[in-house]
LORODREN-727687 format. One line per 2 residues: number of its first residue (from 1); their letters; for each residue x, y, z of C-alpha. Coordinates in nm, 2 decimals. Each point is the difference from the previous one (the first is absolute). Last residue first. Layout:
<recs>
NUM = a = X/Y/Z | ...
</recs>
This chain:
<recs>
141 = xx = 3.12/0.78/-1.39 | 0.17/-0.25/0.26
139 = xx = -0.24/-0.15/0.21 | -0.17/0.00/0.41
137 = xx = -0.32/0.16/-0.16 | 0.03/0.31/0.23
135 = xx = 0.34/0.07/0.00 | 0.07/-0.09/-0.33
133 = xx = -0.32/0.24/-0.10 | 0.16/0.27/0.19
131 = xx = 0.35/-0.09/-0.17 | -0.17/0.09/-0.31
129 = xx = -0.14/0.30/0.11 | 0.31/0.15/0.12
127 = xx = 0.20/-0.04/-0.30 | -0.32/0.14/-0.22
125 = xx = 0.05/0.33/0.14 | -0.33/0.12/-0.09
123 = xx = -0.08/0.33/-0.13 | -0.07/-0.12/-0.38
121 = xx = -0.24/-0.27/0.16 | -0.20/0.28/0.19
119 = xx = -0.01/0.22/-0.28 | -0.16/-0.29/-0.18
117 = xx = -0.27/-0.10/0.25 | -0.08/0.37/0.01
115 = xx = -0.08/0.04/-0.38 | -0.14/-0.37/-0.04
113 = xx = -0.22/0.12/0.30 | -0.09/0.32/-0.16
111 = xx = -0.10/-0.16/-0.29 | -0.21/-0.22/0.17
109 = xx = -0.17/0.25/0.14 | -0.06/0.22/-0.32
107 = xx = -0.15/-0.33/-0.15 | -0.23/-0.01/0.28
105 = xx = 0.02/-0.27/0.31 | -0.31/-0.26/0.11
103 = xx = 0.15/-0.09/0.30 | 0.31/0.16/0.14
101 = xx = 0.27/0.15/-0.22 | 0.26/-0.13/0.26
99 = xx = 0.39/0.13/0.00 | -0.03/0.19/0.30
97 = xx = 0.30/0.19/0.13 | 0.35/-0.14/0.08
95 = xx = -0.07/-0.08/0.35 | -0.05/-0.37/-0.06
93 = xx = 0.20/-0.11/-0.37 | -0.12/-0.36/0.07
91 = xx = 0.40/-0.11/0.03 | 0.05/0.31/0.18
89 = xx = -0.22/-0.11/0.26 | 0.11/-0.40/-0.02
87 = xx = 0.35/0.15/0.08 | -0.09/0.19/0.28
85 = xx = -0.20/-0.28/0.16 | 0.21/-0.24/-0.07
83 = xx = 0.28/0.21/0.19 | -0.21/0.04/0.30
81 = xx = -0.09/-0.36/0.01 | 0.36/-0.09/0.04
79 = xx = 0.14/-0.17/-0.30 | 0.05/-0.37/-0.08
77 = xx = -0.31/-0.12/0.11 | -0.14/-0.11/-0.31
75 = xx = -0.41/-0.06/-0.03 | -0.08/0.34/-0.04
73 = xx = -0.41/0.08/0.09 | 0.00/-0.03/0.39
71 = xx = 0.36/0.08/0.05 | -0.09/0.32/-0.21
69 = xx = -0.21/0.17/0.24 | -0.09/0.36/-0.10
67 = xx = 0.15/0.00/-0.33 | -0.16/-0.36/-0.08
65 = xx = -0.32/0.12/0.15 | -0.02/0.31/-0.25
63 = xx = -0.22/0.28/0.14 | -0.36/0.09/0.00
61 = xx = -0.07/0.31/0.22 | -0.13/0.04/0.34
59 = xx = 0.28/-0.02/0.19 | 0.05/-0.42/-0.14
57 = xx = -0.19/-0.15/-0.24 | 0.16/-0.26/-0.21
55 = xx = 0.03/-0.14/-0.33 | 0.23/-0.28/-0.01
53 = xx = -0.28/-0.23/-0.15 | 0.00/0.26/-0.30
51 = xx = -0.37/0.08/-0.16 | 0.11/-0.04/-0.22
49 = xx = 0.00/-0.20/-0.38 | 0.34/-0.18/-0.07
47 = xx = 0.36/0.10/-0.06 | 0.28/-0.16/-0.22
45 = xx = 0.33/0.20/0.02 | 0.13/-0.30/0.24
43 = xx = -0.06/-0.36/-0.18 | -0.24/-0.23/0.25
41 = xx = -0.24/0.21/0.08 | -0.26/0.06/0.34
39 = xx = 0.30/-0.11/0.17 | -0.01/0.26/0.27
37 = xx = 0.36/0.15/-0.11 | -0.10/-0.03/-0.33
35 = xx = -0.28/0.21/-0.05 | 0.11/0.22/0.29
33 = xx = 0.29/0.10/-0.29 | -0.23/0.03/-0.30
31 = xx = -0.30/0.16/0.20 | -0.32/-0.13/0.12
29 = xx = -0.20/0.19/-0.20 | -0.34/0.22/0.05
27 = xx = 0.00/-0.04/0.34 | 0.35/0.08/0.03
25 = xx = 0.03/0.34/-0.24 | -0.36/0.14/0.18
23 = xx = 0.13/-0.03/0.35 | -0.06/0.36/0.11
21 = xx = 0.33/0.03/0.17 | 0.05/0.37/-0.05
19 = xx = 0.32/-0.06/-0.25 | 0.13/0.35/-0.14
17 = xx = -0.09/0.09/-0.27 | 0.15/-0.13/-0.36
15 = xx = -0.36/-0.08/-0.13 | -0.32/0.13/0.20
13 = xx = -0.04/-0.08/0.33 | -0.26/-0.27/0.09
11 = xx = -0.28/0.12/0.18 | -0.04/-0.17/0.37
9 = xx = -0.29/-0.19/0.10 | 0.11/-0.26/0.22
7 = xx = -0.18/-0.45/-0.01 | 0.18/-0.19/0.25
5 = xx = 0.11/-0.26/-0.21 | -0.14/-0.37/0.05
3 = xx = 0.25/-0.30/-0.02 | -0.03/-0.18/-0.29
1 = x = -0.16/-0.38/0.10
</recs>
C-alpha cells in the first residue's frame, strides 16, 4: 500500500526561482537519480511516473526523503549520511531553482524551462557532479 501524503497547498514558483517546496516536480516524477536509488528502474537515466516514494513532508513543505535521510533510501554505507545527503542534493540539482513546468505546461513554459535547464548545464562544473553521482551510486562515472 503507497503511503498517504499529507495533502499542502502551496503554488509552485515559476521556472528558475527559488525552490518553495511545493512538491509538484516529485509527484509528478520520480526523478532519474531517486529512480534508481529506490529500485523503481533497473538502468539509471530511466524514471517512472511520481508521485516519488521518497517524497516527504517535513516543516510544512514537501521535501526530498533521500536528502533528508539517505541511510533509509542509499543502500551503501560508504559515506557518512551527511555526505550522501550533499551529494544526492546536488546530484538532483536542489537549490538550483525550479526546473518543473508543472501539470498541464504552455509552450512559453516549456521554453522557459529548456532556457533555464540549459543555463544551468552550461554553469555546471561537471567534475563535481560526476563525483556526486559516484558518491551517491557507489560507481565510477
Amino acid at each position: 500500500m503507497k503511503k498517504q501524503l499529507k495533502e499542502l497547498n502551496i503554488t509552485k514558483p515559476k521556472i528558475g526561482q527559488a525552490c518553495n517546496g511545493c512538491g509538484i516536480c516529485c509527484k509528478i516524477q520520480v526523478c532519474k537519480n531517486g529512480a534508481f536509488i529506490l529500485n523503481l528502474v533497473e538502468k539509471l537515466g530511466d524514471t517512472v511516473p511520481g508521485p516519488c516514494p521518497a517524497l516527504t513532508v517535513n516543516n510544512g513543505m514537501y521535501q526530498c526523503g533521500i536528502i533528508l535521510n539517505p541511510n533509509k533510501y542509499i543502500k551503501h554505507k560508504n559515506y557518512p549520511a551527511k555526505v550522501l545527503a550533499k551529494h544526492f542534493a546536488a546530484v538532483i540539482g536542489a537549490g538550483d531553482g525550479c526546473d518543473d513546468v508543472g501539470y498541464d505546461p504552455t509552450e512559453k513554459e516549456l521554453l522557459e524551462q529548456d532556457a533555464f535547464v540549459a543555463q544551468m548545464y552550461e554553469q555546471m562544473d561537471k567534475t563535481a557532479l560526476l563525483k556526486s553521482m559516484s558518491i551517491v551510486h557507489n560507481k565510477d562515472f
